[in-house]
VOGU-581717 format. One line per 5 residues: number of its first residue (from 1); for each residue x, y, z of C-alpha. Coordinates in steps of 0.5 Angstrom, whole numbers. Example, Ala and Ser with C-alpha at 12.3 -4.5 7.8 and 13.67 -1.06 7.14 Angstrom:
REM residues 2
1	25/-9/16 ~ 27/-2/14;
This chain:
REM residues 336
1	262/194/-194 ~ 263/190/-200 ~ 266/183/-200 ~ 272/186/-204 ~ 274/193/-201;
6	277/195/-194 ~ 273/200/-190 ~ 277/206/-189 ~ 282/206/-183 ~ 280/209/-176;
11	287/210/-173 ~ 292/205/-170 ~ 289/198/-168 ~ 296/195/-165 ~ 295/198/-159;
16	288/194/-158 ~ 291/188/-161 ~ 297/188/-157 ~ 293/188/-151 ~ 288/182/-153;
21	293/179/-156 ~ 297/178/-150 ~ 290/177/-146 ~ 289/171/-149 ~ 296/168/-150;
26	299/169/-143 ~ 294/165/-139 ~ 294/159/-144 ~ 302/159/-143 ~ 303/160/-136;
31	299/155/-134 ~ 301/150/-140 ~ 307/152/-136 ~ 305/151/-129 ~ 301/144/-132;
36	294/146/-132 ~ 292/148/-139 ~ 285/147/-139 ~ 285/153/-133 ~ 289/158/-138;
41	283/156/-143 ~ 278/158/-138 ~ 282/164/-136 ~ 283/167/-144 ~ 276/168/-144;
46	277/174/-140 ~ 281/178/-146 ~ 274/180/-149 ~ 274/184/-143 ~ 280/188/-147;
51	275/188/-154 ~ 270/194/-150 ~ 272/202/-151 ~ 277/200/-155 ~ 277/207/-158;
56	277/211/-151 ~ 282/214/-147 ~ 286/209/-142 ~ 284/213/-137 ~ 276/212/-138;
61	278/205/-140 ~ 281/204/-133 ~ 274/206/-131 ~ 269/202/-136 ~ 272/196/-136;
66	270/193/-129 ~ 263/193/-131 ~ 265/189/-138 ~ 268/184/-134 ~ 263/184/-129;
71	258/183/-133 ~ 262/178/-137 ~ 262/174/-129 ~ 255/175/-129 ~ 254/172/-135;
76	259/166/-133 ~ 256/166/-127 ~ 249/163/-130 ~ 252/159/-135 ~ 255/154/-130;
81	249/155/-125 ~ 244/152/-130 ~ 250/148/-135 ~ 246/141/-133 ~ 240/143/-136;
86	239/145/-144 ~ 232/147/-143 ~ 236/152/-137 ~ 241/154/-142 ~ 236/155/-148;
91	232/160/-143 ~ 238/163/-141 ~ 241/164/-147 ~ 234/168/-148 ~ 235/173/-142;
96	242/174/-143 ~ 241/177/-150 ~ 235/181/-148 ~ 239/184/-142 ~ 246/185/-145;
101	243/188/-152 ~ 238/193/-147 ~ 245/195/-143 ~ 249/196/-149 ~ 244/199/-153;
106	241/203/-148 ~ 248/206/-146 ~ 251/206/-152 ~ 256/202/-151 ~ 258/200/-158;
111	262/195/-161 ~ 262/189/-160 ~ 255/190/-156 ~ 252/184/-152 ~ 255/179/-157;
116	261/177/-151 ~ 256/176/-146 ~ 251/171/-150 ~ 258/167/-152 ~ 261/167/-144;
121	254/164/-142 ~ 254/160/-147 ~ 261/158/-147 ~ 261/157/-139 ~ 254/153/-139;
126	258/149/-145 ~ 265/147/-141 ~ 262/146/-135 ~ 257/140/-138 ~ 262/137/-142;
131	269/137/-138 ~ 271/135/-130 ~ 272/143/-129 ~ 268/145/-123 ~ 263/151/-123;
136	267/155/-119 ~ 274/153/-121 ~ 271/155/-128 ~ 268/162/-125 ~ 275/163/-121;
141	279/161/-127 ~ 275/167/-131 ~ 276/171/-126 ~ 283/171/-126 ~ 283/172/-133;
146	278/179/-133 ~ 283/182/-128 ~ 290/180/-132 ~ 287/184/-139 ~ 284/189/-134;
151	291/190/-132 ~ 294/189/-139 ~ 289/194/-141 ~ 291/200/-136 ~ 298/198/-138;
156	298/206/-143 ~ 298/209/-135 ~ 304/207/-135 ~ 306/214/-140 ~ 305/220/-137;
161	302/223/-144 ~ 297/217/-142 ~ 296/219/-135 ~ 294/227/-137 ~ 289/225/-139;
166	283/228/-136 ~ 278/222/-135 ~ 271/223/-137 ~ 265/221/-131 ~ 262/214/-133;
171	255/218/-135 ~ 258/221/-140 ~ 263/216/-143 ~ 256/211/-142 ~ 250/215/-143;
176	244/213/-141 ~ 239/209/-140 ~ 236/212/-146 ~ 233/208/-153 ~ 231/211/-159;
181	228/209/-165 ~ 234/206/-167 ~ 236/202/-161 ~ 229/200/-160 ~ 230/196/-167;
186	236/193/-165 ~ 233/191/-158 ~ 227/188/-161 ~ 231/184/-167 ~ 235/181/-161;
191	229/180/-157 ~ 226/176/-164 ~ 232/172/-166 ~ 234/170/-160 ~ 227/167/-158;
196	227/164/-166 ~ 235/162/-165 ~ 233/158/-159 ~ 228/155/-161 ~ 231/153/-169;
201	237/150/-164 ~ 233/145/-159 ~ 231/142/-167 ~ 238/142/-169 ~ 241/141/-162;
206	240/144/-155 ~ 247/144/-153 ~ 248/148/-158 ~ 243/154/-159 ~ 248/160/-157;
211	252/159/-161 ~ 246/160/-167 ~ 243/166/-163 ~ 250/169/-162 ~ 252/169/-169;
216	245/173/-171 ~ 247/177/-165 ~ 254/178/-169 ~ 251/180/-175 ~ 246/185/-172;
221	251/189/-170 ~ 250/196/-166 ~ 248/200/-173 ~ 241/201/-175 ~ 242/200/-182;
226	237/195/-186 ~ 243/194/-191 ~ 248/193/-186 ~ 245/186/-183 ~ 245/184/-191;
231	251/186/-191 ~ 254/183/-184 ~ 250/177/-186 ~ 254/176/-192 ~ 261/178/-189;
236	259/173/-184 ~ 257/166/-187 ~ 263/167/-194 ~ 268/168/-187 ~ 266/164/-182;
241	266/158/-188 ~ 272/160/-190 ~ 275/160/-183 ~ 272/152/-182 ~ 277/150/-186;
246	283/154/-183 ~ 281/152/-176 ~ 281/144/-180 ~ 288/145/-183 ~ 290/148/-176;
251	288/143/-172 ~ 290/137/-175 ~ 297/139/-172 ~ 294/138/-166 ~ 297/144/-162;
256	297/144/-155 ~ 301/149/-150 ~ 305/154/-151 ~ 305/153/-159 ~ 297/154/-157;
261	298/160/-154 ~ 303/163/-160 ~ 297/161/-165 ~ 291/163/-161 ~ 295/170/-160;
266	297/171/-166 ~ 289/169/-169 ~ 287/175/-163 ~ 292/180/-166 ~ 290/179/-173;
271	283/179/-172 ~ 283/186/-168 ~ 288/189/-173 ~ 282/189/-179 ~ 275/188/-176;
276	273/194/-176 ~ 275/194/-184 ~ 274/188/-186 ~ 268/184/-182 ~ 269/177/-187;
281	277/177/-187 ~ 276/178/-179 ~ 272/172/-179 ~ 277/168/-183 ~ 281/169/-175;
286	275/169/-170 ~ 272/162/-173 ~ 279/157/-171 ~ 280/162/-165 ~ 273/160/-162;
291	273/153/-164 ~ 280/152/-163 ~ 278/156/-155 ~ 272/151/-155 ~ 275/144/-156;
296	282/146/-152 ~ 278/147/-147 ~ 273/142/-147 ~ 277/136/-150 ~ 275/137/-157;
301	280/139/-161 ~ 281/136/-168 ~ 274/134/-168 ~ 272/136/-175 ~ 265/134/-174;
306	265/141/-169 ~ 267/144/-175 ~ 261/142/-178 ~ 257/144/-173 ~ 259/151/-173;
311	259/151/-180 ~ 251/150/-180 ~ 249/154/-174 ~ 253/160/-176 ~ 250/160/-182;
316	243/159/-180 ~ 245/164/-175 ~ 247/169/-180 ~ 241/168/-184 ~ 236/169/-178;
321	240/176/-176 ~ 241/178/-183 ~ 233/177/-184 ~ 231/181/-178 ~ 234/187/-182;
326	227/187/-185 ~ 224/190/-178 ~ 228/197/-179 ~ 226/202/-185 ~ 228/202/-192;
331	232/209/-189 ~ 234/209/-183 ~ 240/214/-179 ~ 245/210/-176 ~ 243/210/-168;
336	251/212/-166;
């Protein structure tokens, strides 16, 4: 995908966009509302749920997405238990890339992948050690929010169109575990940047060696293309620098509350609308989402040196997934 053209479209994304939207919007303000920000944070975390299978029908989404969100728990669950040792997040930063690749990949679950799994844990380990949020407030908390985008998910049932749907049985909207050639490529990229990524992140800075391996995972994908990690790689630098400086002049207004949750929604609406057509112009939305989530959630927010942070470890991130592109042929069929 060139920097300068859009992808062609795929169908109505609003739908999708709506439901994400909402997923992180609600939390935030209804416990602004209530006078606990800091939960709404944690809990709008669990709208990545909705980001799955986005283009499935709602009646085999209704089945799917408990195992997202269970696997979004599982990788929440392990953040906190190791959060006070960055040796035990750098190792488990490594596991969890490799066991959520090896689950997406091997039952070709599609976009976004294992990259949401690698970030919960990340996040998870992250919040906990840097806030007074306790292990199992934070897991409660994210709980809460998986179920809130789960229901918010389902809510096309709500139309009888919707409903007369015959639902497919899991192991046909998941197939598997099988990997072929492709999916062996990409297991073993995965495998490769996140044992490079942590290892770059304990020079860097230990604390934050899952964002370095997230953003590889981010730019290889689920295609098994040599071009694609190129481009991605690209796509994913221009746009997350870019979006550094829109998360600088954001945060400048110090938002909080219920404007919070207005900006972060209307960043998780956009961001949905063209990430399937443009990956660069969507990291322009997604990098002062992230970093706006992060800092509200742990205080940080404002914190220009943040962005700096991100900005290297993207990039270092960036190049290390893009290079791993080499590991595939110079032709290579698209494994999905």
């Amino acid at each position: 995908m060139s920097l300068f053209t859009f992808a062609p479209s795929r169908g109505p994304r609003w739908p999708l966009a709506l439901q994400a939207a909402l997923g992180i919007g609600v939390p935030i303000a209804v416990m602004a509302l209530l006078g606990q920000p800091a939960l709404g944070y944690i809990a709008a975390s669990g709208a990545f749920t909705v980001l799955y299978l986005g283009s499935a029908p709602t009646v085999d989404r209704a089945r799917a997405l408990p195992l997202i969100a269970a696997g979004l728990m599982l990788s929440a669950v392990l953040g906190v238990l190791v959060a006070e040792s960055p040796w035990l997040v750098s190792a488990g930063v490594i596991v969890v890339a490799v066991a959520s690749a090896g689950l997406a990949f091997g039952f070709r679950l599609g976009p976004p992948g294992p990259l949401f799994f690698v970030l919960v844990f990340g996040l998870s380990a992250h919040v906990v050690a840097a806030s007074d949020v306790s292990p199992l407030v934070y897991v409660t908390a994210l709980a809460a929010g998986c179920a809130f985008s789960y229901a918010v998910a389902l809510t096309p049932l709500l139309s009888a169109r919707a409903r007369a749907k015959t639902a497919r049985r899991l192991n046909a909207l998941l197939p598997g575990p099988a990997l072929d050639a492709g999916s062996r490529v990409l297991l073993l990229r995965v495998a490769i940047v996140a044992v490079v990524g942590v290892l770059l992140g304990l020079v860097i800075d230990p604390a934050r060696t899952y964002w370095v391996v997230g953003s590889a995972v981010a730019v290889i994908g689920v295609a098994a293309a040599r071009g694609a990690a190129f481009q991605r790689g690209l796509h994913r630098m221009l746009g997350t620098v870019v979006g550094a400086g829109v998360y600088a002049a954001l945060a400048l207004l110090h938002p909080s509350g219920l404007w919070l949750a207005l900006l972060l929604a209307a960043l998780q609406f956009l961001i949905e609308l063209v990430v399937v057509r443009h990956y660069a112009l969507a990291l322009v939305f997604i990098t002062p989402l992230v970093l706006l989530l992060t800092g509200a959630a742990t205080g940080e927010i404002g914190a220009m040196d943040v962005a700096g942070e991100r900005i290297v470890d993207t990039l270092v991130g960036a190049v290390l997934g893009a290079a791993s592109g080499l590991l595939h042929p110079r032709v290579m069929p698209e494994s999905r």
